[in-house]
N, C-alpha and C positions, 0 to 999 in steps of 0.2 A: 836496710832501707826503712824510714818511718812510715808507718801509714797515713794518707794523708785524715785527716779531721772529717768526723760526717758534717753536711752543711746543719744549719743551724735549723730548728725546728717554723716550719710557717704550714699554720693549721687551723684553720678555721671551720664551727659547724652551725651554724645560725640558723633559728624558727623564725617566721613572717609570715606578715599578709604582703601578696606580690600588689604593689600597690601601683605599675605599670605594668602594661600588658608586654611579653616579650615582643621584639623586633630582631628580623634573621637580614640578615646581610650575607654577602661570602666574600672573603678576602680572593685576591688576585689568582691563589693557589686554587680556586676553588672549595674552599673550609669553609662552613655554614658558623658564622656567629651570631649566637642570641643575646639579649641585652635585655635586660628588665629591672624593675628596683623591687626593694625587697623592705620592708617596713617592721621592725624588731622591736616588741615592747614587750617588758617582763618586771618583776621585784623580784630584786635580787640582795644578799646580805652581805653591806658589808662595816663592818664593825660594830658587830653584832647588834647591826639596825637596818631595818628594810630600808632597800633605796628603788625608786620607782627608775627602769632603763628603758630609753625609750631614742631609736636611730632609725635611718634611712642608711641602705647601702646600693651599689650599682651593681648589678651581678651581670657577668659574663663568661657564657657556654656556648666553648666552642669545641667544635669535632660534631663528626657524625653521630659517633655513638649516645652522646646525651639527648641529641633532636628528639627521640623521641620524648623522654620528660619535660621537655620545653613546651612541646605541643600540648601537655595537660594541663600546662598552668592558664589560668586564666584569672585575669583580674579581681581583687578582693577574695582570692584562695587561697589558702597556707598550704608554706610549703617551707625543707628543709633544707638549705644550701649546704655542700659539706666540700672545701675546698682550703683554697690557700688564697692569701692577701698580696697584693701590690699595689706601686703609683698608678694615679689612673694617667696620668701624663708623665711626661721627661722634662716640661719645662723647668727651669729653673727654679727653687721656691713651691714647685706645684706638690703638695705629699699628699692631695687627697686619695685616699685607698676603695681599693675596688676589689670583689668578691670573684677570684674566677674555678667557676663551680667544677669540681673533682664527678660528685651525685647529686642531683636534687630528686630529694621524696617529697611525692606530693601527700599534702596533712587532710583529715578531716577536719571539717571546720569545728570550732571550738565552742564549748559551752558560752554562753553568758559570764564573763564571769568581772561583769563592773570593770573591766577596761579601762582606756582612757577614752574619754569622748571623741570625737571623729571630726577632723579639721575641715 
C-alpha cells in the first residue's frame, strides 16, 4: 500500500497594527467568530535591494480557545497572527485570501521608527 502524500504546506505568521477593532459573531453551532483586519508593513530584501511591503489582511478566530487573545486586541495595537490562508468567498473568480488565525500574540508597540505615514 502507498502512503498517501502530506497535504501541501499553508502557513502563515504575519506582524500588524490591527487596524479594525475585532467583531465576535457565533455561527449556528454556537462557535464564537472574531474578525478584524490586520495592517502589515515592513522592508524587506529582495534582490539584494530593500523593498518597502506594505498590506491589509482580514483575520479570522474562531473557537473558544483564541477568544481570549481577541479580547486583547484593540485597535491601532500590534499584534502577531500565526495561521493558515484561504478564499475569503467560493464565488466564482473571488481568490481574495483571508488570515484564519492558528495564535495571535499580542505585540508591544513599536519604536518610532519612520514608518509609513498614516492614511
Amino acid at each position: 500500500m502507498v502512503a498517501a502524500a502530506p497535504p501541501p504546506d499553508n502557513h502563515l505568521s504575519v506582524g500588524g497594527r490591527v487596524i479594525q477593532a475585532p467583531e465576535r459573531r457565533y455561527n449556528p453551532a454556537g462557535i464564537p467568530i472574531a474578525r478584524f483586519r490586520l495592517e502589515h508593513y515592513s522592508v524587506q530584501e529582495e534582490g539584494d535591494r530593500p523593498r518597502e511591503v506594505r498590506f491589509r489582511i482580514q483575520v479570522i478566530a474562531a473557537g473558544e480557545a483564541i477568544q481570549a487573545a481577541v479580547d486583547q486586541l484593540e485597535e491601532g495595537g500590534e499584534a502577531r497572527v500565526t495561521g493558515f490562508v484561504s478564499r475569503a468567498g467560493y464565488r466564482q473568480g473571488d481568490y481574495r485570501l483571508v488570515l484564519h488565525a492558528r495564535t495571535i500574540d499580542i505585540q508591544a508597540a513599536p519604536a518610532e521608527t519612520g514608518g509609513p505615514p498614516e492614511n
